[in-house]
FIPAGU-741330 format. One record per residue (C-alpha): residue in one letter; x, y, z. Coordinates in steps of 0.02 Angstrom, whole numbers, plus 50000, padded with zeros to 5 digits. Example, Ala and Ser with C-alpha at 12.3 -4.5 7.8 and 13.67 -1.06 7.14 Angstrom:
BEGIN
A506154977550390S506844994750357
END
This chain:
BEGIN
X500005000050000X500745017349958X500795029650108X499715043850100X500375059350057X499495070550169X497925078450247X497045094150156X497915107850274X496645122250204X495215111550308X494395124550389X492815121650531X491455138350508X490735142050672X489335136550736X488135153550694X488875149350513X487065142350484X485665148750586X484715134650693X483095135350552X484555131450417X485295117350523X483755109950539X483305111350377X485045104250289X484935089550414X483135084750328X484045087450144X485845080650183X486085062050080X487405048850085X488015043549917X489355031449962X490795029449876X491295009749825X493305014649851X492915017450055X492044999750067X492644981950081X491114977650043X490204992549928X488714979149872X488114981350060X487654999650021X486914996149882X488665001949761X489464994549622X491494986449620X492744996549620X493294999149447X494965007449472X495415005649679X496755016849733X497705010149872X497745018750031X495725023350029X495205022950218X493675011150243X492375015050341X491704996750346X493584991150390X493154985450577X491704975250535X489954981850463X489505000750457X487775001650405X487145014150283X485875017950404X487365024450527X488265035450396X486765043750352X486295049150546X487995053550579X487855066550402X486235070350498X487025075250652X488445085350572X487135097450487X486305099050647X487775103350750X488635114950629X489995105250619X490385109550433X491875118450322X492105135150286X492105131050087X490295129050051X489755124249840X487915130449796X487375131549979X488255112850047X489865114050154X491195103950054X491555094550222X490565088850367X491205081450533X490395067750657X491085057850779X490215042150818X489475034350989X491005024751000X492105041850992X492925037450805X492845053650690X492225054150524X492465066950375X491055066950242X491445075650076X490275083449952X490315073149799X488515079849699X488325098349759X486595100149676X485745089949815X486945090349951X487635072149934X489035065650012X490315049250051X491335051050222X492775038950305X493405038750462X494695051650500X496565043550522X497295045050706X498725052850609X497995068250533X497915081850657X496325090750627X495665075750681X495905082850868X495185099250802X493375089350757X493375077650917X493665093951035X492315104750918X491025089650947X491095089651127X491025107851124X489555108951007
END
């Protein structure tokens, strides 16, 4: 497996006001999980095609044992309704939103069809550093 290169350093978390409570609410309702087949061992499960072309070094999200679809999509859920999203938005969706799970493991979801505000997340690596940045935010929010 080639080692990843890096973490985006221009990750950026807006503050919480960054959407009003109404608009938190609302995006919550709207947000979608796409999936994306290169994050799952097994991407049938959620309903995904093979992987045509897998890059190596893709975190999975499903790497532990199964992570339901059901699970991604309330953690999205619970991202919108906390705020905790990026700075960068595209036609009204943050390009990244942040959860952490019951078990305490952080997950980044990235935009991937801005049009309807859906998205494909992976757990975030204990290596990158704005990691710490999401799991104190969480607490916080």
């Amino acid at each position: 497996m080639k080692p990843r290169r890096g973490y985006n350093p221009k990750r950026r978390l807006a503050p919480r006001d960054c959407w009003s409570t109404e608009e938190r609410e609302v995006r919550a309702r709207e947000i979608r999980y796409g999936g994306n087949p290169e994050h799952k061992l097994d991407p049938s499960a959620y309903g995904l095609g093979p992987v045509l072309n897998p890059r190596p070094g893709k975190t999975l999200c499903d790497a532990n044992g199964p992570f339901p679809k059901e699970e991604a999509e309330k953690l999205l859920k619970q991202a919108a309704t906390k705020g905790m999203i990026s700075r960068q938005i595209r036609n009204g969706w943050p390009q990244n939103v942040w959860a952490v799970s019951d078990d305490g493991q952080a997950f980044e979801g990235q935009l991937e069809n801005a049009a309807i505000g859906v998205y494909h997340g992976y757990p975030m690596s204990n290596n990158d550093d704005f990691r710490a940045v999401i799991l104190a935010a969480w607490l916080e929010r």
